[in-house]
MMTF fields as JSON, N, C-alpha, C and O atoms, coordinates in Angstrom:
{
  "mmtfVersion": "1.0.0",
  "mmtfProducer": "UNKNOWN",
  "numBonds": 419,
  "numAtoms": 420,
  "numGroups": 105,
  "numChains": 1,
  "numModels": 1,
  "chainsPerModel": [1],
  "groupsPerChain": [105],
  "chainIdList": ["A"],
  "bondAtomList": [4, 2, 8, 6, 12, 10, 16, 14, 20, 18, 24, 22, 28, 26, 32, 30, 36, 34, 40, 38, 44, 42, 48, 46, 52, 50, 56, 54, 60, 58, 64, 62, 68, 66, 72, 70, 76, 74, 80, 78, 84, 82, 88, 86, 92, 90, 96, 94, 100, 98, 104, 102, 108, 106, 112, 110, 116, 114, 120, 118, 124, 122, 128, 126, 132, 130, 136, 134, 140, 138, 144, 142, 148, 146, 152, 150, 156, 154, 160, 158, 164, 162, 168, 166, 172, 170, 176, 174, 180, 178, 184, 182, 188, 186, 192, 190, 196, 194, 200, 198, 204, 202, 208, 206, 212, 210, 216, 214, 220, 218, 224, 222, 228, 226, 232, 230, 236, 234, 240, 238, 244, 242, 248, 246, 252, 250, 256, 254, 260, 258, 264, 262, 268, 266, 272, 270, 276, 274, 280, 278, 284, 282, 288, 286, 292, 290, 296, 294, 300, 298, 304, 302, 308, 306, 312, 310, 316, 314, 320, 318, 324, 322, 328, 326, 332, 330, 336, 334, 340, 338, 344, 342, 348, 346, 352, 350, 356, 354, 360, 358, 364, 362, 368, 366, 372, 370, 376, 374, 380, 378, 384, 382, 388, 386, 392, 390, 396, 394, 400, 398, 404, 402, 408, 406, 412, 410, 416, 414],
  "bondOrderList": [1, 1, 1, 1, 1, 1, 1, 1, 1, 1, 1, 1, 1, 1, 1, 1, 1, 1, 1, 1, 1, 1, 1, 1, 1, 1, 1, 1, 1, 1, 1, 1, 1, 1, 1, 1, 1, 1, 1, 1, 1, 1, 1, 1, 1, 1, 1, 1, 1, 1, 1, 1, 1, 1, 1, 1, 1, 1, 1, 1, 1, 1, 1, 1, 1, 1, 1, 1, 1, 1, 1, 1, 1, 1, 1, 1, 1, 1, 1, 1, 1, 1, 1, 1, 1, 1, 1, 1, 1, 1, 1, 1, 1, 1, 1, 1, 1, 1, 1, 1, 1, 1, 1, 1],
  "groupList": [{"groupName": "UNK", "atomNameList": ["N", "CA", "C", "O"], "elementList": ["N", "C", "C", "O"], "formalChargeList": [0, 0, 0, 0], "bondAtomList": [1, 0, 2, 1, 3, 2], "bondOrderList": [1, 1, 2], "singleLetterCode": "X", "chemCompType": "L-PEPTIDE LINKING"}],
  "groupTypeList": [0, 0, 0, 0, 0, 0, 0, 0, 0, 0, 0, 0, 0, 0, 0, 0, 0, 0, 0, 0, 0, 0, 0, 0, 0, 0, 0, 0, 0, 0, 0, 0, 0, 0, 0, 0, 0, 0, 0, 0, 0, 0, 0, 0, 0, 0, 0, 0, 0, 0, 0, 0, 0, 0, 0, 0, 0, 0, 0, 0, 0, 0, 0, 0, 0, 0, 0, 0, 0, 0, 0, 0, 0, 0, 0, 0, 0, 0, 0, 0, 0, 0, 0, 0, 0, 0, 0, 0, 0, 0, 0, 0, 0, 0, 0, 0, 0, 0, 0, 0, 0, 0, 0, 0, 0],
  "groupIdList": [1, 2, 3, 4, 5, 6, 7, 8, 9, 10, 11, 12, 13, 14, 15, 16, 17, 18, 19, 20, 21, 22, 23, 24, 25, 26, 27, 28, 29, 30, 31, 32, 33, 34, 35, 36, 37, 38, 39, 40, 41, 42, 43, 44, 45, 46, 47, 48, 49, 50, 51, 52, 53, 54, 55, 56, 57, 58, 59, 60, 61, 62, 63, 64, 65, 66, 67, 68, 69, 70, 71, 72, 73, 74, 75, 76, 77, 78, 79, 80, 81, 82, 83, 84, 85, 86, 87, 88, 89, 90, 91, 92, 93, 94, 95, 96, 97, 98, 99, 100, 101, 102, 103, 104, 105],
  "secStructList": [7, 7, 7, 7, 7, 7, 6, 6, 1, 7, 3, 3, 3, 3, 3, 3, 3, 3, 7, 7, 6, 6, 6, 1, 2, 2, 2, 2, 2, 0, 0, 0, 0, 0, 0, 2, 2, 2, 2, 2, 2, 1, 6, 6, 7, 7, 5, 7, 7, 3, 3, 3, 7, 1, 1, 1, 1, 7, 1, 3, 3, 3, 3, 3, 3, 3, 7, 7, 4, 4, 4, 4, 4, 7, 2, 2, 2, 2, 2, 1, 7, 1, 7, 4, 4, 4, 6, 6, 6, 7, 3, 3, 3, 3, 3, 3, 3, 3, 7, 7, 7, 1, 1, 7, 7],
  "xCoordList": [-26.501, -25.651, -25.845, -26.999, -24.682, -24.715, -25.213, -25.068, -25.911, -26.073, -25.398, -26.144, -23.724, -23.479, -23.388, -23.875, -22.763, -22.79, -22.361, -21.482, -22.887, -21.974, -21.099, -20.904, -20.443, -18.735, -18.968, -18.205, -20.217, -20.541, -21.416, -21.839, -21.913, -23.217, -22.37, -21.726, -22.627, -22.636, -23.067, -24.085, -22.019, -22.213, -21.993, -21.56, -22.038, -20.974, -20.261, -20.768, -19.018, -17.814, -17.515, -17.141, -17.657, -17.334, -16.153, -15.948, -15.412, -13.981, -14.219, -14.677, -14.03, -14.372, -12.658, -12.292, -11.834, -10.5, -10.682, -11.591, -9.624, -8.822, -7.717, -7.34, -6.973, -5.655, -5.29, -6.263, -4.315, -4.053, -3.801, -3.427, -4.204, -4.434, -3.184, -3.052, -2.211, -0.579, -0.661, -0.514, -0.834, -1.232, -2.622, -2.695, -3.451, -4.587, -4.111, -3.979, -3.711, -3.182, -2.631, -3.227, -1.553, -1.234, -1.525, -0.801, -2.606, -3.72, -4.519, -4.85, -5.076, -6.142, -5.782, -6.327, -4.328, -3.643, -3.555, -4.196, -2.909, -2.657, -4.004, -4.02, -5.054, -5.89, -6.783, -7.32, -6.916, -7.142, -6.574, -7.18, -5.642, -4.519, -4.0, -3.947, -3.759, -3.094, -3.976, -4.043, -4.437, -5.206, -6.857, -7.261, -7.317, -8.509, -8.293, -9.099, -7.402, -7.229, -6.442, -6.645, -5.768, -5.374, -6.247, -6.461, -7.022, -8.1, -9.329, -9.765, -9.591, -10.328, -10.392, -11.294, -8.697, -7.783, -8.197, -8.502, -8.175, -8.586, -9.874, -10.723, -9.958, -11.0, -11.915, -11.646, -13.325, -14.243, -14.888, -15.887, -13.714, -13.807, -14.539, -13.787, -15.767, -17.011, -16.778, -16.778, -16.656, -17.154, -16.539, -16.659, -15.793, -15.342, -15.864, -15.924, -16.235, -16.6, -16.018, -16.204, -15.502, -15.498, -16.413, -17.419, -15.807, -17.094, -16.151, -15.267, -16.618, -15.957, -17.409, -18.488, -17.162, -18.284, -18.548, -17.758, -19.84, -21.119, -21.419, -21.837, -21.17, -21.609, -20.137, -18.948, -20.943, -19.863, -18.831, -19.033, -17.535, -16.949, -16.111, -16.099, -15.088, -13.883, -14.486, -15.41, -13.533, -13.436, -13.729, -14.772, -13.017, -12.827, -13.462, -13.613, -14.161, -15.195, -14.868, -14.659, -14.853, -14.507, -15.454, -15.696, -16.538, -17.681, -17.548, -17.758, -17.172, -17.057, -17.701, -18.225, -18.165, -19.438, -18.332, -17.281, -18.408, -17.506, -18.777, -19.98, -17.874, -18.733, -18.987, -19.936, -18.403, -18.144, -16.974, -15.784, -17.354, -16.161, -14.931, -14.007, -14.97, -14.004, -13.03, -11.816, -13.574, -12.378, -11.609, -10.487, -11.725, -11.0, -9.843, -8.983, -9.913, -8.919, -7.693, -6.744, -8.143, -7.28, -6.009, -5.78, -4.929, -3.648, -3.721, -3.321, -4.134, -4.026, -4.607, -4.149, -5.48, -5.994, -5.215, -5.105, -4.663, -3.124, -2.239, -1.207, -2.376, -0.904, -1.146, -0.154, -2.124, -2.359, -4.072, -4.929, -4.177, -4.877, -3.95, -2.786, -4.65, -4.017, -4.263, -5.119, -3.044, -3.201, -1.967, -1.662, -0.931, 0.183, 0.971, 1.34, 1.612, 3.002, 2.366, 3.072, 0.442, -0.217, -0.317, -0.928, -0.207, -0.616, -0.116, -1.095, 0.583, 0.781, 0.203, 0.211, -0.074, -0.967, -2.11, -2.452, -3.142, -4.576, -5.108, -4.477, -5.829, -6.173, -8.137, -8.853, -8.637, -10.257, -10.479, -11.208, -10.139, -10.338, -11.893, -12.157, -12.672, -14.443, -14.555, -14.496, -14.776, -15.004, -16.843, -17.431, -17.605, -18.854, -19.415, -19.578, -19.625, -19.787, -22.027, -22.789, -22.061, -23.941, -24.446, -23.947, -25.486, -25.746, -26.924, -27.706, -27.584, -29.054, -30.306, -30.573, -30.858, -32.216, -33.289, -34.044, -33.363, -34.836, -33.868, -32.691, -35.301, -34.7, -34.437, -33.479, -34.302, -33.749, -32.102, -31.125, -32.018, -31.06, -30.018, -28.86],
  "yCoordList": [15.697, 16.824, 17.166, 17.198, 17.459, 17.613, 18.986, 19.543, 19.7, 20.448, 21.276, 21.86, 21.625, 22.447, 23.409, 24.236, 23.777, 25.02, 25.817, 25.456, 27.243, 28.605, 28.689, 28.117, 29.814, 30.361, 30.798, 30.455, 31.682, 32.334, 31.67, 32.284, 30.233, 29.809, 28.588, 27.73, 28.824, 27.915, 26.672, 26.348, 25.838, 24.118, 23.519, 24.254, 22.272, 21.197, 20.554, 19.649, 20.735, 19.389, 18.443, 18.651, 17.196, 16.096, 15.291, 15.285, 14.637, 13.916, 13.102, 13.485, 11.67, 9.933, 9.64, 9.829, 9.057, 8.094, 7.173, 7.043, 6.143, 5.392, 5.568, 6.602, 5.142, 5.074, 3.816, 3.341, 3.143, 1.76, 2.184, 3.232, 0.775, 1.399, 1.529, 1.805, 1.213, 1.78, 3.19, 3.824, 3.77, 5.303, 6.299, 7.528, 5.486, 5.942, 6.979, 8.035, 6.926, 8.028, 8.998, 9.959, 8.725, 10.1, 10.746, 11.532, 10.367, 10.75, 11.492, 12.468, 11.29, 12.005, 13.0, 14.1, 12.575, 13.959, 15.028, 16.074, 14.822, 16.142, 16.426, 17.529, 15.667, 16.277, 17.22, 18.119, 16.909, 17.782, 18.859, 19.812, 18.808, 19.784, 20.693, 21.919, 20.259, 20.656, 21.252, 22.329, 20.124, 20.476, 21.457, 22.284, 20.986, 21.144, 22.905, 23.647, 23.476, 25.32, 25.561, 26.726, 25.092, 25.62, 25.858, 26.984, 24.668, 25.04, 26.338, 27.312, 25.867, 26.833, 28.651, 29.434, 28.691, 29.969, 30.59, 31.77, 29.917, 30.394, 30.361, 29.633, 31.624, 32.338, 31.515, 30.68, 31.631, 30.626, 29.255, 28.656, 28.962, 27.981, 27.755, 27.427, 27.825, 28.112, 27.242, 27.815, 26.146, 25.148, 23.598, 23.194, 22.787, 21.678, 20.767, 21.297, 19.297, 18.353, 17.175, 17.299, 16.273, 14.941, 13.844, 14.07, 12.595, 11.694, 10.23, 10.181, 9.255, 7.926, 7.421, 7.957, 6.226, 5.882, 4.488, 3.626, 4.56, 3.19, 2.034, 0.881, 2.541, 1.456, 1.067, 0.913, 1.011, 0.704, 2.374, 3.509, 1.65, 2.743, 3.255, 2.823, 4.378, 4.978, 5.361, 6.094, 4.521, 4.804, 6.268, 6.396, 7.441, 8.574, 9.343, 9.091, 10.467, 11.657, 12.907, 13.238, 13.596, 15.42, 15.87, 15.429, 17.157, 17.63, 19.087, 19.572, 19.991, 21.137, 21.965, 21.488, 23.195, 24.244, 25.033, 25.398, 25.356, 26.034, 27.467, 27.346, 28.757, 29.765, 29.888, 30.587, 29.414, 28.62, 28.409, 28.535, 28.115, 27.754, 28.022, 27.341, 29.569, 30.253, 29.91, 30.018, 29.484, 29.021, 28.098, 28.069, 27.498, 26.505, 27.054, 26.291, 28.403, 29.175, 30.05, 30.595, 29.962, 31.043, 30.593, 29.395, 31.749, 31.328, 30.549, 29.394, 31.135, 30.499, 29.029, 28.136, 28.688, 27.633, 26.475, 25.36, 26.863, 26.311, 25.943, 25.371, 26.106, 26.363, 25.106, 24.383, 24.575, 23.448, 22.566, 22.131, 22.506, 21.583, 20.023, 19.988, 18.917, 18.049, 17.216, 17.372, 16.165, 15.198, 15.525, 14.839, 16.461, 16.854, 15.831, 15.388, 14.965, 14.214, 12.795, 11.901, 12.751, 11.466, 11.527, 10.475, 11.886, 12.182, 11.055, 10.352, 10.633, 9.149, 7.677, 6.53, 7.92, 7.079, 6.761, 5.582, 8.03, 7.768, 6.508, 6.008, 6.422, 5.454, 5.493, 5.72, 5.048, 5.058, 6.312, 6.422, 7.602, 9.161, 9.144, 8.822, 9.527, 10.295, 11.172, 11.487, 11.949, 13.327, 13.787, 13.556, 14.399, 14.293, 16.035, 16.363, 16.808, 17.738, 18.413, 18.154, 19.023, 19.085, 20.665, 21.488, 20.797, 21.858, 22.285, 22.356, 22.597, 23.12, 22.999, 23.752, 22.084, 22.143, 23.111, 23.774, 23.205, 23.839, 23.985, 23.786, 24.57, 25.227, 26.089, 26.262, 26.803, 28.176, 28.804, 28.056, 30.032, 30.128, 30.834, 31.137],
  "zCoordList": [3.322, 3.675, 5.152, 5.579, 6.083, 7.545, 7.37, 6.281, 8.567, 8.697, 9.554, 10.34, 9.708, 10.615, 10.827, 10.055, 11.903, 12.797, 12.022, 11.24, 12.002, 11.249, 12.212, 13.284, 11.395, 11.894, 13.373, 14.276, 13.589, 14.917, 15.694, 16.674, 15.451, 16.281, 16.893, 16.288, 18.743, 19.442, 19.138, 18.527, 19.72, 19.785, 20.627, 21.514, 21.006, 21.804, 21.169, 20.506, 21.126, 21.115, 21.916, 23.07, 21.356, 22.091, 21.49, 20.276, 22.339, 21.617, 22.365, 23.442, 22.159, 22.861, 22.052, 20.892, 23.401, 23.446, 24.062, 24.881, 23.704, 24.874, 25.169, 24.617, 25.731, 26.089, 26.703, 27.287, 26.784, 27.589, 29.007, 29.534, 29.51, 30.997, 31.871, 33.064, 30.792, 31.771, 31.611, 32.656, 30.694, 30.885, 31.387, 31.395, 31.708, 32.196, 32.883, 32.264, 34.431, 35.502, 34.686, 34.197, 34.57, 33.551, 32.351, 31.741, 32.069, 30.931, 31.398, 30.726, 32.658, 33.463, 33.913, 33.819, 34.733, 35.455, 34.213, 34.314, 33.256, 32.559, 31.716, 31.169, 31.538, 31.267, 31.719, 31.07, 33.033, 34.183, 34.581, 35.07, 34.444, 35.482, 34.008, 34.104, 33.142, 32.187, 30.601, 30.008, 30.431, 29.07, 28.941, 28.125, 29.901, 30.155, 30.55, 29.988, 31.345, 31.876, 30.718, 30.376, 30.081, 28.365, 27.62, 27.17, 27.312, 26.296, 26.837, 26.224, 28.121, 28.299, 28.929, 29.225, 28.895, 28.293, 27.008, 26.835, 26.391, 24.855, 24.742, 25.256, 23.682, 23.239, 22.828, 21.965, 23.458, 22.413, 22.747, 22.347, 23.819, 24.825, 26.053, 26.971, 26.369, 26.802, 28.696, 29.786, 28.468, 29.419, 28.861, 27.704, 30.094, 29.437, 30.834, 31.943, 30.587, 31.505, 30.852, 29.642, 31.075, 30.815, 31.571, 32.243, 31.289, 31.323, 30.828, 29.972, 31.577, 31.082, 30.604, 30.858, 29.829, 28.861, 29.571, 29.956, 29.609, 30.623, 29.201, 29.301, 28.323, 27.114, 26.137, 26.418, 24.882, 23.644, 23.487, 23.919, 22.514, 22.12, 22.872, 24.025, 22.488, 23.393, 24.889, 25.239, 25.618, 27.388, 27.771, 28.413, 27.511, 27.414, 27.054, 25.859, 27.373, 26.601, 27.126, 28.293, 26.025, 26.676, 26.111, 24.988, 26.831, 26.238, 26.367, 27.479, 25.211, 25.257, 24.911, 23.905, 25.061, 25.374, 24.099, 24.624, 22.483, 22.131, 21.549, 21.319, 21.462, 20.805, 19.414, 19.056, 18.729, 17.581, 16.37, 16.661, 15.151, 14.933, 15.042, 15.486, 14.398, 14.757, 15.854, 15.675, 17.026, 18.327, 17.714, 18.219, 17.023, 16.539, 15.474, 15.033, 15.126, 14.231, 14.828, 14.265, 16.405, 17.098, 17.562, 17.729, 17.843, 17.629, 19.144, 19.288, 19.939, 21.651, 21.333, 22.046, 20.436, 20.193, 19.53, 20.039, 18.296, 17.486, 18.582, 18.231, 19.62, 20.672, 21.19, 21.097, 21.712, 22.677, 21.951, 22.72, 20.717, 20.461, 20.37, 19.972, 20.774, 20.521, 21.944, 22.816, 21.81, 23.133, 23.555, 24.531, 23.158, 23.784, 24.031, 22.944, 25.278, 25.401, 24.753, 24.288, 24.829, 24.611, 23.408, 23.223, 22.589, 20.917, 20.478, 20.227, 20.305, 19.963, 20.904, 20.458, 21.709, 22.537, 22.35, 22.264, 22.223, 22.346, 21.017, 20.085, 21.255, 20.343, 20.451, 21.426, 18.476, 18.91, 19.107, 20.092, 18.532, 18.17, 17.439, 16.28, 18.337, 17.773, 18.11, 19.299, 17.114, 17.053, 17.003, 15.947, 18.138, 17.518, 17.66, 18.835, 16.938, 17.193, 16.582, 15.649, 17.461, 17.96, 18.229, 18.995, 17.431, 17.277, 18.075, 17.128, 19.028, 19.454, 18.434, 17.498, 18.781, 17.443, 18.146, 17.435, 19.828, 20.566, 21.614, 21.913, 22.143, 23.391, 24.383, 23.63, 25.294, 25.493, 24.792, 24.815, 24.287, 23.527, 24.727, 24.438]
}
């Protein structure tokens, strides 16, 4: 049995894609420019960084600071989850989501 996050306890979200590399550029641009100040508009939405991947597995990584689950229920959130014009593009979707075991809180 996983052990996750309650409704109110901070996590990180991480999402690993690809995309083909005729769409790379414009994958980046609107992720940047576009997706990334949406999501982190909405409530709950802490801190976002990406990251291209040095080993195995999807090219692509988004690493998000969320407050917890709940962000994931909100209407500003419903509005722009997704890959938007790429949603049929991406390809190789991992979802990995991580809870604080130690630490400073």
């Amino acid at each position: 049995m996983r052990d996750e996050p309650m409704a109110d306890e901070a996590f990180i979200h991480i999402v690993r894609v690809d995309i083909d590399p005729e769409h790379e550029a414009a994958f980046n641009a609107w992720y940047e420019q576009r997706h990334f100040p949406d999501l982190l508009a909405c409530p709950g939405w802490l801190s976002a960084k990406r990251f291209v991947s040095i080993g195995d597995g999807p090219k692509y990584a988004a690493m998000y600071e969320v407050a917890g689950r709940w962000a994931f229920e909100t209407p500003e959130f419903l509005k722009v989850k997704g890959f938007g014009p790429f949603e049929s593009l991406v390809k190789n979707f991992m979802r990995i989501q991580l809870k604080p075991t130690s630490g400073p809180t």
